[in-house]
N, C-alpha and C positions, 0 to 999 in steps of 0.2 A: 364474314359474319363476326360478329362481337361479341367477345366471351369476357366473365369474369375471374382477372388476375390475382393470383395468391396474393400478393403483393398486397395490391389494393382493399381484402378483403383483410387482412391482416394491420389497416391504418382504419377504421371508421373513421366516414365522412362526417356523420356530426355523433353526437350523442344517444347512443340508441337507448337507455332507458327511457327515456322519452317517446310519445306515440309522434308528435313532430319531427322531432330524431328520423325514429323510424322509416319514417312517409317522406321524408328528406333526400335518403339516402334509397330507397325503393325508386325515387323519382332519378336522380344521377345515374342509377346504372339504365333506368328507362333511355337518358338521355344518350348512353352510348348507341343507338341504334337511329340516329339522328334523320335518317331519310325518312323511317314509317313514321318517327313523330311529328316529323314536320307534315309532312302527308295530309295523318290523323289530325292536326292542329289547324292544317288548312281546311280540309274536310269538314271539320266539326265548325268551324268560323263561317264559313261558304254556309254551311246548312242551317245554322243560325237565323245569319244573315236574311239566305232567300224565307225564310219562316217569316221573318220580319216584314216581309214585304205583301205577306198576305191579308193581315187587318186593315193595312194602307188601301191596297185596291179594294177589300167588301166594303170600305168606307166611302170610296168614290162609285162604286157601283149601286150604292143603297144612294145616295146622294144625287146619283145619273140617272136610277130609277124615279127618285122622287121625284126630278125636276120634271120627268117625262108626266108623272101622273096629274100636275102640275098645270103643264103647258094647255095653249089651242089645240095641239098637233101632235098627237101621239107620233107620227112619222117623219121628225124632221132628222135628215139626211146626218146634220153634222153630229146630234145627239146618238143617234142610232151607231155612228163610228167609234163616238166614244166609248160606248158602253161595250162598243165590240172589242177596243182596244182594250181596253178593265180587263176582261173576260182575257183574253190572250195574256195579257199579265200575268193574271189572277193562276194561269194554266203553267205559265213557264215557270213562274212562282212555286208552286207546288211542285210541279216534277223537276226543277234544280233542289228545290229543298231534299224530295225524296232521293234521286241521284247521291246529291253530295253526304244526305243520312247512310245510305248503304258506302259509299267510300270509307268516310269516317268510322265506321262497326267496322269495316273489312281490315280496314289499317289496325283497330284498336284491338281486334282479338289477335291479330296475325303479333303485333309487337306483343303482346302478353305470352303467348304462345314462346314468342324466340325468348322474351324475358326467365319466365319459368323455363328452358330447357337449358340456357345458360346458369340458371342456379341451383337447376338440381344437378346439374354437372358438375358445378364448383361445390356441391356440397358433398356428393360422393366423394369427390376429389378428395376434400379436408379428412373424412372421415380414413379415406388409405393413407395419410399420414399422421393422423393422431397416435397418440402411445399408445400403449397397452393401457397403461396408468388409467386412460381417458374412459378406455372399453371397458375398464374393471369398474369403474363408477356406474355408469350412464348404463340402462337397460336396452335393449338391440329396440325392443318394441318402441321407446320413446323414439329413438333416430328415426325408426321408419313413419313414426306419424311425423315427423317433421319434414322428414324428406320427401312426402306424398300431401298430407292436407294442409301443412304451411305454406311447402309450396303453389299449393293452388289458389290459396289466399291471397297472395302475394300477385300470381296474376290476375286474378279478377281485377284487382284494383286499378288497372291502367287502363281496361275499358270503362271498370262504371264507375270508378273514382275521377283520375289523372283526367283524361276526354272529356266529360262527360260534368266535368267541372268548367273547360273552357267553354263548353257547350252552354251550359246553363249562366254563368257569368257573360258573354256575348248577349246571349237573349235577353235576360234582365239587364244588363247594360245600354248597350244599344236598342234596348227597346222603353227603359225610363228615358235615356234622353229624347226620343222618337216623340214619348208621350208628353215631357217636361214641353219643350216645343212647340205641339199643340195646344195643347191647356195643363198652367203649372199647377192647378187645383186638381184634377179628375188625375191626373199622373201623381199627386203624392197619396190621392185616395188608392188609386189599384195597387199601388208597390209598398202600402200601407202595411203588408202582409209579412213583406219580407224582414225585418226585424224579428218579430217572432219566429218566425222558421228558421232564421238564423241564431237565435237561442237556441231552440230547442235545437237544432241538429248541434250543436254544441255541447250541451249537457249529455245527448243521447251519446253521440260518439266517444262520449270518457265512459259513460255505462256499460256500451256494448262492447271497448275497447277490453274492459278487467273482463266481464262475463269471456268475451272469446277466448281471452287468455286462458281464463279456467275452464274453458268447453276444452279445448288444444289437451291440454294437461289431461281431463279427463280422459278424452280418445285415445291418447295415450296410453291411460294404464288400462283400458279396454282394447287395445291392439297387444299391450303385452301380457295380460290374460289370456289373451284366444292365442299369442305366440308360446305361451310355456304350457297350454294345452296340447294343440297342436305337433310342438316336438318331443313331447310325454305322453303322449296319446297309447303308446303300450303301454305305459307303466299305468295310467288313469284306468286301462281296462282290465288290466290284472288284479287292481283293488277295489275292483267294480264302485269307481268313483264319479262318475259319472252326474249322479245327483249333487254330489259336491262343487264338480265342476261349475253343473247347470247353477246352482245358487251363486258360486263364486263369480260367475259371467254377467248373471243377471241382477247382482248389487253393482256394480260394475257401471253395467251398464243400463241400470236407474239411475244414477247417479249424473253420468251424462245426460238424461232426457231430464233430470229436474232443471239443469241448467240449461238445455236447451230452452226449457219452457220458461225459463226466467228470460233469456234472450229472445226469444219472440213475443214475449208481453210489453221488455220496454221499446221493439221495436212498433210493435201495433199501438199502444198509447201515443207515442209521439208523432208518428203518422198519422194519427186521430186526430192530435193538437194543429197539425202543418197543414192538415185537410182543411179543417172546421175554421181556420185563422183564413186559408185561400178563398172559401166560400164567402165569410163574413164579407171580406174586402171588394167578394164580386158583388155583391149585394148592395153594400155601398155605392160603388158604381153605377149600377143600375141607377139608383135613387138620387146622387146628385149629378146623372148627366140629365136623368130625366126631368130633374127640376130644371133643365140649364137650356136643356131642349122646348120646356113647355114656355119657357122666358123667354124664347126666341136671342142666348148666347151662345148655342150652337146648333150642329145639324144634327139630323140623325142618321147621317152618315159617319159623324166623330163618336157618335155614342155607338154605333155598331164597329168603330174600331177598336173603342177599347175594351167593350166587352170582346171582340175577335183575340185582343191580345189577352186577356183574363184567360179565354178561353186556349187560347194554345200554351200558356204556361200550366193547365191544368196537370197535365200527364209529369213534366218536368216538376211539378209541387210533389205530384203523387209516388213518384220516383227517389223524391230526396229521403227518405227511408232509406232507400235499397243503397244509396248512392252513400247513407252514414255508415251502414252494415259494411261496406265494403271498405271505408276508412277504417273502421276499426278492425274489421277482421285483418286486414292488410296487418296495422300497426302492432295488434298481438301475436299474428304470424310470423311477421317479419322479427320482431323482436326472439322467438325461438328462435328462428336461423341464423341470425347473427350472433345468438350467443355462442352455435356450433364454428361457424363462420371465423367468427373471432378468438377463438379456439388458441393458444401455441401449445407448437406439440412438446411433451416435455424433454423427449429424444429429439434432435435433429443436428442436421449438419453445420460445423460451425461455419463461418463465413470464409470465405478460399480452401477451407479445406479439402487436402491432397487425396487420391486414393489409395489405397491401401496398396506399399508396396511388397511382396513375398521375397523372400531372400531366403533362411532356412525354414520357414514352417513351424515355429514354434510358439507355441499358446504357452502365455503364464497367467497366471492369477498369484496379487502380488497382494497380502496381509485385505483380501475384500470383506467387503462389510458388505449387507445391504439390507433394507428397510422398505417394505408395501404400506403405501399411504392410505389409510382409510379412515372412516366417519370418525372412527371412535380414536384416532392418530396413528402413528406409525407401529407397523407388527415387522418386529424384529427377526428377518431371516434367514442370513448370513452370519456369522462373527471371525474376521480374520482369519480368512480359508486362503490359502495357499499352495498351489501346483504349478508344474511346468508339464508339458508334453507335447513332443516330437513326431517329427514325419517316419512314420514308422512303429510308432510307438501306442501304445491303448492304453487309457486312463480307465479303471472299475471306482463306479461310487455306488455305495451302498448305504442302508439307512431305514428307520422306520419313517412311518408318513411324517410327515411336515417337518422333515430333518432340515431342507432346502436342497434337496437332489435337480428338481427340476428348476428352482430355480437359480443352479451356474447354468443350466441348460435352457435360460430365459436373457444371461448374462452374455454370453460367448456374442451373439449377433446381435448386442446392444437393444435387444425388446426393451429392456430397462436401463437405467444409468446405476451404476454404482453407488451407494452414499461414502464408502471410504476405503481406501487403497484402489489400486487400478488393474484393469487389464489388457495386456499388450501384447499384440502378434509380432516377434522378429522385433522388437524392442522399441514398437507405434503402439502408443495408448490408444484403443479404438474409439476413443473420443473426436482424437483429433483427426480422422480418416473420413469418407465419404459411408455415408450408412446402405448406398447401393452396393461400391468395392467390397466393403466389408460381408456383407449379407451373400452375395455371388459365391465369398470363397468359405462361408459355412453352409455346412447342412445339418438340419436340425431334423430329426424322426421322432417326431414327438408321441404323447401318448395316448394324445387325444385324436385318433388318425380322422380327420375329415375328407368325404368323397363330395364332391361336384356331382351336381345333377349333369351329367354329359357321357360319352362315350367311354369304354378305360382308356384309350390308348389316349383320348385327349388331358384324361386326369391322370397316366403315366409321366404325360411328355408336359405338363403344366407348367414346369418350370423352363423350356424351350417348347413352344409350342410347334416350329418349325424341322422339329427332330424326324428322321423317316422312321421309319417301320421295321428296322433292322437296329436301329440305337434303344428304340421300344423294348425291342423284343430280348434284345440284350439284358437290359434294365430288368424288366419283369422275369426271365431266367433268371438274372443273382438273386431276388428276390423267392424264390420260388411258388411263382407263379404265370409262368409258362402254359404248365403242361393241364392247368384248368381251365387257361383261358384257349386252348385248344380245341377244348372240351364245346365251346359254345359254338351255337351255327354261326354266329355274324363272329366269332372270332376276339377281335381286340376293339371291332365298331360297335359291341354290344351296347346297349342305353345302361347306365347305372341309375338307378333309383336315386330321389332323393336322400340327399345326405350316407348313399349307400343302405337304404335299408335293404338291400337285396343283397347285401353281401355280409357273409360273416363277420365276426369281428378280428378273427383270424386273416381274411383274404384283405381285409381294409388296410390292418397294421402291415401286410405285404407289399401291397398296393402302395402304402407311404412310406416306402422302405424303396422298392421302386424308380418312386417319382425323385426324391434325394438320393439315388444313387446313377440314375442317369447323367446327372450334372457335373457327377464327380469332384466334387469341391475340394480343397486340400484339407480341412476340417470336417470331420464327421461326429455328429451328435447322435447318440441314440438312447433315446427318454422312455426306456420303458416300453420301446417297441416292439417286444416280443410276447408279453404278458400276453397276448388271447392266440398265442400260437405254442401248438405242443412240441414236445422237449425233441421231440424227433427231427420235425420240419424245423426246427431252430437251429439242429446243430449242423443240418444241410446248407441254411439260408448263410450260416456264422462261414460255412467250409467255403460258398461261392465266394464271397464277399473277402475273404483272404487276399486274392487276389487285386481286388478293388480299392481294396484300402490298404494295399504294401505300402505304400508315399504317404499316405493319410496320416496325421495326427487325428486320433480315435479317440474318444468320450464315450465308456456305455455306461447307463443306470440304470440296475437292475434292481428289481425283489429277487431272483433266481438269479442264486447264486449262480448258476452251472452257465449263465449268459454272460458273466464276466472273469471267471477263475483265470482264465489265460492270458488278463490281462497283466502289462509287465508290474504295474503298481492299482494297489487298491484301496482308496478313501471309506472309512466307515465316518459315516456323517451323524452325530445328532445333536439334537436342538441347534443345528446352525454352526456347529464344530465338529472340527476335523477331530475323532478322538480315537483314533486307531489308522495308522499306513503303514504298507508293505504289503510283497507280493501274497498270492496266494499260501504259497505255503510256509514262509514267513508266519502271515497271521493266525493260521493254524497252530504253528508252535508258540504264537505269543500265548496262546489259549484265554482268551477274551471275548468279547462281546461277537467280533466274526464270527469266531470260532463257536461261541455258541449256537450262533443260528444256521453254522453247517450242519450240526451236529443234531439239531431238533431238526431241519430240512432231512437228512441221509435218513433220521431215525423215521420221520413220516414215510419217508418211500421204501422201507424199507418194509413196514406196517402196513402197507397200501399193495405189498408185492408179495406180501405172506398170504393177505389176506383173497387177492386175485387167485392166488394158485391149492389154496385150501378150496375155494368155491368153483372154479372152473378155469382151463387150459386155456392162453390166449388164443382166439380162433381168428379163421379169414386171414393166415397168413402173418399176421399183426407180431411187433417183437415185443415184449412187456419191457418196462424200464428196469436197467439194473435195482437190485436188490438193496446194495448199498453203495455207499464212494469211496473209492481208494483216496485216499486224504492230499495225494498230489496228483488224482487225473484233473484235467484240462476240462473234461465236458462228461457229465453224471448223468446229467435231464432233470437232475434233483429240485422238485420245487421249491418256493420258500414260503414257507407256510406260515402267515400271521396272526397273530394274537390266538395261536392257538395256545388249549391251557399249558401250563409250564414253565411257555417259553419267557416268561418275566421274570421265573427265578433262576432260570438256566442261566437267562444274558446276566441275573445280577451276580447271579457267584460267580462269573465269567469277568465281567463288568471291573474297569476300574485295577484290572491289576499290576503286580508289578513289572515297570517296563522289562525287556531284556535287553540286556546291552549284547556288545558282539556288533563290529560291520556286520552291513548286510540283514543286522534282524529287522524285523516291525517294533512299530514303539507303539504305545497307548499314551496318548498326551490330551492335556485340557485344552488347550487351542490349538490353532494351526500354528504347525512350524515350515521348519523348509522342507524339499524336497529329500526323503530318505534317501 
């Protein structure tokens, strides 16, 4: 079977702004599938063909007739053979025409069908290797109209376009010279028609071509309506938004039915014009065979052939509507996919490039920069951030929102490229490595944890789908989630709801903690991925995981502080700089911006643990969080509590102060420097 290669899809064959472009290159990949088209092409000629053969016999059978009515002898022998011969004709005629019709459809849906399954393959395909960059533009709901009703456009058009074109060009060909032939008067009267029809489906096809194009666009933003309904659907019902909704859905999708109805008006006009121009012409015919008949310059056998043939191009006139709809929707269809199609990703591998070789395990980030591209230009979210870290070793970065925490943790596995300085595992800029090497030997736990509508143990082991049930089981233990998935009758075959709504947010972030620690990568990322798990089950999940990430070069980032203190060094990030490192308690005595937000963190729980034991005794067992933190323990449960009130002037008198010298201290700096 013939598929379409990246490669190929990556050179447009011709120009695809263009609707010729378009229908150019829809026709080329038709043509890889070379057996059904030939088939379909023979089919469609053969069926033509015997079509053609039918006004020829009712013209010698009305002609065989007359002579009999004619004749002395209504019963002469050789007369009586002929007409039987017509009639045989006239039968094969018709049931090869019908034969070779049903071949022709069979071929023409059957290669539409492979056409479409090959392109919505190659189009998913592109979409798992576009960037992020790409994903952050384009909305999920566009891609899926594209990848569902472009593509269907796209193959309608090789039956009732491509096909259906040879069909119609065969009949009107070899049936004006059939007519020229006969009589070159009465054949340029019936095909008299064709000129106008071929206007008008001309004009119609660039009308209906923009219209589809804006039908497409609209379906669009009426798929990505009902998609950000759909996956907000609790939040819609908590704001009892639902009439908002309804309005919002149904401008929407007004908006598409007006241009629907635009698109069916100038289809039905011009179908009107192709109709009323076909009729005119049969009309004609009628009137000067008749005058040619009553002149005794032909028979009325010729004049019942050429009304027969008027009469079999009737449907094929009536069809050429359907037959311009299909040109143009093709051509604005296809023009959406190919602009996906055509696509380069802004990450990818450079040309030979090697796999990633490991030697000691060491991630640096060397003076990065980096910048997100959007409508309004580049939003600046790195500035010359600088770390090393080792096999063995745990990096803490900390920071208020939009410092760029997650995005080194978008950086490490090359989601994005860098705009300036680099970064290198074991002293390979990950540029110049293969982005599958590279990606195997990170794991990223990011913080947005996503569940697969599938089993757990299939969305444990997703990243080895071939793993048993004892690597599983392993995996989901460090994670601690074991002894809930116990809990369930089907065990670890359980069905997970879509996107995990059946699971906390807590057992999700476990869940993808999990799935990246199965793998065991020598690189461990972790984004945030304890935030909906409490201080308890976190310092259980931290205690397993010791042992898993000994070899690991370790990345956490955290809002709670108590999820990275025991890291050996600690980045405080903001606005995109490095402006505070060193260890734990290092930054503590540096008494700055860290140290602030311990200090407002210890004093909430500590506030949060007066106030439990003023109002009631922990019960069921339960141990309450320490009271306060010892300024050098490792793990407190201390949350980190944001923009609560204060803490702006806490961090600011903290903020900014004077570094401490001394090996070994923390420094407070305005950019990234080296490694303390």
């Amino acid at each position: 079977m013939s598929s379409i290669s990246l490669s190929d899809r990556h050179q447009p064959f011709v120009d695809t702004r263009t609707g010729a472009g378009v229908l150019a290159r829809i026709t080329r990949m038709a043509v890889r599938y070379r057996a059904r088209l030939l088939i379909g092409i023979l089919g469609t000629v053969a069926a033509a063909l015997s079509q053609l053969l039918i006004p020829r016999f009712m013209g010698q059978a009305v002609d065989g007739i007359h002579g009999l009515l004619q004749a002395a002898t209504l019963w002469n022998p050789a007369t009586r053979h002929g007409l039987l011969m017509v009639a045989l004709g006239l039968l094969g005629a018709s049931v090869g025409r019908g034969l070779f019709m049903a071949l022709y459809m069979q071929q023409g849906e059957a290669l539409g069908q492979r056409l479409a399954y090959s392109l919505r393959l190659a189009y998913y395909e592109k979409l798992q290797h576009l960037s992020f960059s790409y994903h952050d533009r384009v909305h999920t709901g566009d891609l899926m109209t594209r990848g569902m009703l472009d593509v269907e456009g796209v193959r309608m058009f090789v039956n009732f376009g491509l096909l259906r074109t040879f069909y119609l060009a065969v009949l009107i060909g070899f049936g004006t010279y059939q007519l020229v032939v006969t009589d070159p008067l009465m054949a340029l009267v019936a095909v008299s028609f064709v000129p106008v029809v071929g206007w008008r489906a001309i004009v119609s096809r660039l009308q209906l071509r923009e219209s589809w194009y804006q039908l497409q666009k609209r379906m669009s933003i009426l798929t990505r309506v009902m998609d950000e309904n759909l996956s907000g659907i609790r939040v819609v019902r908590a704001f009892t938004s639902q009439d908002h909704e309804m309005h919002k859905f149904d401008r929407a999708s007004r908006r598409a039915l007006l241009l629907a109805r635009k698109r069916i008006r100038i289809r039905v006009q011009n179908t009107t014009v192709m109709t009323m121009t076909y009729y005119a012409s049969m009309c004609l015919v009628l009137l000067v065979g008749g005058l040619k008949v009553m002149n005794g310059e032909a028979t009325v056998g010729r004049l019942t052939e050429f009304l027969a043939f008027m009469t079999i191009l009737q449907l094929p006139v009536r069809q050429l509507g359907m037959m311009v709809n299909a040109f143009a929707r093709a051509s604005s269809s296809g023009q959406r996919l190919f602009e996906v199609l055509d696509q380069e990703p802004d990450v990818a591998d450079k040309p030979g490039a090697p796999a990633l070789s490991l030697t000691r395990g060491e991630l640096r980030f060397e003076d990065v920069s980096f910048a997100y591209r959007t409508d309004d230009g580049d939003s600046v979210a790195l500035r010359g951030v600088s770390f090393a870290v080792g096999p063995g070793q745990t990096l803490g970065i900390v920071g208020p929102p939009g410092a760029g925490k997650s995005t080194i943790a978008h950086l490490v596995p090359r989601f994005y490229d860098v705009t300036g300085g680099r970064v290198s595992i074991d002293g390979q800029d990950i540029r110049d490595v293969t982005l599958d090497s590279l990606r195997n030997a990170v794991g990223v736990i990011q913080q947005d944890s996503y569940v697969f509508t599938s089993a757990l143990e299939r969305n444990v082991a997703y990243g080895d789908p071939w793993a048993d049930r004892d690597r599983i089981a392993r995996a989901a233990s460090s994670a601690q989630l074991a002894t809930w998935v116990r809990s369930l009758p089907l065990g670890y075959r359980t069905l997970v709801g879509e996107r995990g709504v059946s699971l906390s947010g807590g057992q999700r972030q476990r869940l993808s903690i999990a799935r990246s620690v199965m793998l065991r990568p020598p690189f461990m990322i972790f984004d945030d991925s304890t935030a909906a798990i409490d201080a308890g089950t976190e310092q259980r999940i931290r205690a397993s995981l010791r042992e898993v990430t000994r070899q690991c070069a370790t990345i956490i980032i955290a809002h709670r502080l108590s999820s990275l203190m025991h890291a050996d060094e600690i980045l405080f990030l903001d606005q995109g700089q490095v402006v505070e490192r060193g260890s734990h308690a290092q930054l503590l005595a540096l008494g700055a911006r860290y140290a602030a937000l311990y200090e407002l963190q210890a004093r909430r729980t500590t506030a949060a643990a007066d106030s439990e034991d003023a109002g009631h005794a922990p019960g069921n067992g339960a141990a309450a969080d320490p009271p306060a933190a010892v300024p050098a323990a490792a793990d407190t449960g201390v949350p980190f509590v944001e923009g609560a009130p204060g803490a702006e002037q806490v961090a600011a008198n903290g903020g900014n102060g004077a570094a401490h010298g001394g090996n070994g201290a923390a420094t407070t700096v305005g950019a990234a420097g080296g490694r303390s």
